[in-house]
C-alpha positions in Angstrom: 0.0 0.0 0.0 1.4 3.3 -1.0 2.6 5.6 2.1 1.9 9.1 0.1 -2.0 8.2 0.5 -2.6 6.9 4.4 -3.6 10.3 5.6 -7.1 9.6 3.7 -7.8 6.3 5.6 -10.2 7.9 7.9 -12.1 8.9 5.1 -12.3 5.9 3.1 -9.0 4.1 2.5 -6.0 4.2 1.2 -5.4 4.7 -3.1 -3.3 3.3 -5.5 -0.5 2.5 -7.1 1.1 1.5 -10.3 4.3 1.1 -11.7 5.0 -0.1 -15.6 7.3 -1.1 -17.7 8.8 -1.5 -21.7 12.1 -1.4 -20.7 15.6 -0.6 -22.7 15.5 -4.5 -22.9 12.0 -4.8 -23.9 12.0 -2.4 -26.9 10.2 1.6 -26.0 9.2 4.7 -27.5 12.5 5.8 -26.0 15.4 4.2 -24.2 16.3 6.5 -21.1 19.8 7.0 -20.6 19.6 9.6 -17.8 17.7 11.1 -15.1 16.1 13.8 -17.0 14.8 11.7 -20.0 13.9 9.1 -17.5 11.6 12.1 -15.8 10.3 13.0 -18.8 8.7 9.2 -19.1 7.3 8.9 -16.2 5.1 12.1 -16.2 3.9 11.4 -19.9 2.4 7.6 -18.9 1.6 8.4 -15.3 -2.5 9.4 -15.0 -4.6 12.0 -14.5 -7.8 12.6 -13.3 -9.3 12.9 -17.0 -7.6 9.4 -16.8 -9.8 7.9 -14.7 -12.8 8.8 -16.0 -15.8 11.3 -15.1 -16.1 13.2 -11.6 -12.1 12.3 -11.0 -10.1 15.1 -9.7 -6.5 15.5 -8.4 -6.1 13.9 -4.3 -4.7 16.0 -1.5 -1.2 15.5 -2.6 -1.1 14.8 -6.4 1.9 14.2 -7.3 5.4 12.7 -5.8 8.7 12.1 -7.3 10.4 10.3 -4.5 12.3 7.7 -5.4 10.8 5.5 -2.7 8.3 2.7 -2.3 6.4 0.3 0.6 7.2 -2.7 1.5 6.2 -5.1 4.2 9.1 -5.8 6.7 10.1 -9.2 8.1 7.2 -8.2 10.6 4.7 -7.8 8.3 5.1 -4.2 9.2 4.1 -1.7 6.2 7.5 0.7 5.7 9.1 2.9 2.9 12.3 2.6 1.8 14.3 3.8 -1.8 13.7 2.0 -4.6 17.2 0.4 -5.8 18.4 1.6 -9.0 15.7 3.7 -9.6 16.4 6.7 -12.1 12.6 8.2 -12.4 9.3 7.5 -10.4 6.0 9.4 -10.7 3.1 8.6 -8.6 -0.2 10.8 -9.1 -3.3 10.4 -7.1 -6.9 11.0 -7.2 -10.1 10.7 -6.0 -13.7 10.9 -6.9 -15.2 14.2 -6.0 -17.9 12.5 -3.3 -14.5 11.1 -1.7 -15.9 7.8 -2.3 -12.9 6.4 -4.0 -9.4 6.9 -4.7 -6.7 5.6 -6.7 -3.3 6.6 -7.5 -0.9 5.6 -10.6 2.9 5.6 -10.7 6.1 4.7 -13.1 9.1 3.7 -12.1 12.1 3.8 -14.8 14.6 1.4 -13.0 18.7 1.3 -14.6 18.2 -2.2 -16.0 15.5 -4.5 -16.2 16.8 -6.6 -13.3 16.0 -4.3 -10.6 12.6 -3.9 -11.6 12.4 -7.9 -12.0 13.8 -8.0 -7.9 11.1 -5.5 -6.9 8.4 -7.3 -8.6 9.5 -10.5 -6.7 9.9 -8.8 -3.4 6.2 -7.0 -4.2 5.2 -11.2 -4.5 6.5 -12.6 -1.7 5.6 -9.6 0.3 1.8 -10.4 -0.1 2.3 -14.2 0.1 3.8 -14.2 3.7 1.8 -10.8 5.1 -1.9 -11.3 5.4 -1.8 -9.5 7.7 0.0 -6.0 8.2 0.1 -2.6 10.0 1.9 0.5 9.2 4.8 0.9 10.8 4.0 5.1 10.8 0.5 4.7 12.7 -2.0 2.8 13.6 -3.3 1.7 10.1 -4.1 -2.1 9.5 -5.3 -4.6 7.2 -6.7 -7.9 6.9 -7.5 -10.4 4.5 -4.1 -9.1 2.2 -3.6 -11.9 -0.8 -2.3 -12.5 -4.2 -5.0 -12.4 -7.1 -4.7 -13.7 -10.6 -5.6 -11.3 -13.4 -5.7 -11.6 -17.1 -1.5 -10.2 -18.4 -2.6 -7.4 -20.6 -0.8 -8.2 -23.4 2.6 -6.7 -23.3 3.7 -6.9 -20.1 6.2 -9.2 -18.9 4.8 -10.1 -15.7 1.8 -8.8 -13.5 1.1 -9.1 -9.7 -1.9 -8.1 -8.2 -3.0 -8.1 -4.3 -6.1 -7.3 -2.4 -7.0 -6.2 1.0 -9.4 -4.7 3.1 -8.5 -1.5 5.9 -9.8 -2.2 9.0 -8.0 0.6 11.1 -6.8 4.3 9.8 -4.0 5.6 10.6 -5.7 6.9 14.1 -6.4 3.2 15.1 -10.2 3.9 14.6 -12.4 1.5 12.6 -12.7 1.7 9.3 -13.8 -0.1 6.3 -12.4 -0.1 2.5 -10.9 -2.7 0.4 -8.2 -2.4 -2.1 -7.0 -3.6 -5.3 -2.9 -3.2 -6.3 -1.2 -3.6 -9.4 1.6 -4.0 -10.7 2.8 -4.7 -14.1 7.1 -5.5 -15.4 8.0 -4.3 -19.2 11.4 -4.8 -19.4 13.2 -1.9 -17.0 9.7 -0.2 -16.6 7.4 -0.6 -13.7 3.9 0.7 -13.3 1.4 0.5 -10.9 -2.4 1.1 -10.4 -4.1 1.3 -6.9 -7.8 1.7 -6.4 -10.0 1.7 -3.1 -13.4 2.0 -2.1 -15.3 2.1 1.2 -17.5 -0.7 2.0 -16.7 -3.0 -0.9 -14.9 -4.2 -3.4 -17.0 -3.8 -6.0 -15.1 -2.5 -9.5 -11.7 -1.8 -7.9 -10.1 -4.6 -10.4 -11.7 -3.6 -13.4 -10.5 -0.2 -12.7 -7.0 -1.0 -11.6 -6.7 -3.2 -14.9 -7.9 -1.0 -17.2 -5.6 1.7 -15.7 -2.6 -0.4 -15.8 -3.2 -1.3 -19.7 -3.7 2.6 -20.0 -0.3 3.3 -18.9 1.2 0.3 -20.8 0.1 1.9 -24.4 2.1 5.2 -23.3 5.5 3.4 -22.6 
């Protein structure tokens, strides 16, 4: 679960993520060879509210270019930490103007396609050994975290995708949204979709999916 987005988990939940990839390996529009061009990759494939479709607009905190991500510790503790080898990452979040979901989308141009295959097998194991997990930051948990098979858009190398449901904001207080995250490997390239809703589950995959194949066509 992205870190940028737990200070909206008293409203409804958390929003996602997504990280993509075509990499120098794989064949792009472009092969980045440094920072700047990698930059310039990341902000053209990463989404915007138009993105998502009617009554989107930007989140709280729409965009971040920290190279850093969240992972689950040996604890099952949810922490952030740099992303290895990373030269670009964008993520940009939204919500829906009734605040009744949010999502978030972000790229990751990695310095060879190996690091972004060891973060796509650390983002597996992570969800196959944690379901269970709590924020390291605050008081934010949740339950019922697992691996779920969706159809590869065509193109990508590899997928993973993990649900969950929020059962505690970042106050400790009860709460009540589930999840859907992401993530899809072209070559160096990562990107990543993350949608929530309070109450149910209800669309979050279709949404993630068709988000994540959105971002694939820019690459």
């Amino acid at each position: 679960m992205p870190a940028l987005v737990v200070a909206v988990l008293a409203v409804v939940g958390i929003a996602v993520v997504f990280a993509m990839s075509r990499g120098g390996e794989g064949g792009t529009k472009q092969d980045p060879s440094t920072a700047a061009s990698a930059r310039e990759i990341t902000r053209r494939v990463a989404l915007t509210p138009a993105d998502w479709g009617s009554g989107f607009t930007r989140s709280d905190h729409y965009e971040n270019e920290e190279k850093s991500e969240g992972v689950t510790d040996p604890d099952c503790n949810y922490v952030t930490q740099p992303i290895v080898n990373a030269l670009a990452a964008l993520q940009r979040g939204v919500r829906k103007e009734d605040r009744t979901v949010y999502a978030n989308s972000t790229v990751v141009v990695y310095r060879n396609a190996s690091s972004a295959q060891a973060d796509v097998a650390r983002l597996r194991s992570d969800v196959q050994r944690c379901p269970m997990e709590k924020e390291a930051a605050s008081k934010a948990r949740w339950e019922s975290v697992h691996q779920v098979d969706v159809p590869r858009p065509k193109g990508f190398d590899e997928v993973v995708g993990e649900e969950g449901h929020l059962v505690a904001d970042e106050n400790g207080r009860p709460a009540d949204a589930y999840y859907t995250y992401l993530t899809g490997r072209k070559g160096r390239y990562l990107v990543q979709t993350y949608v929530t809703r309070g109450g149910t589950p209800a669309q979050n995959r279709s949404d993630a999916t068709n988000a994540l194949s959105l971002m694939l066509s820019r690459l």
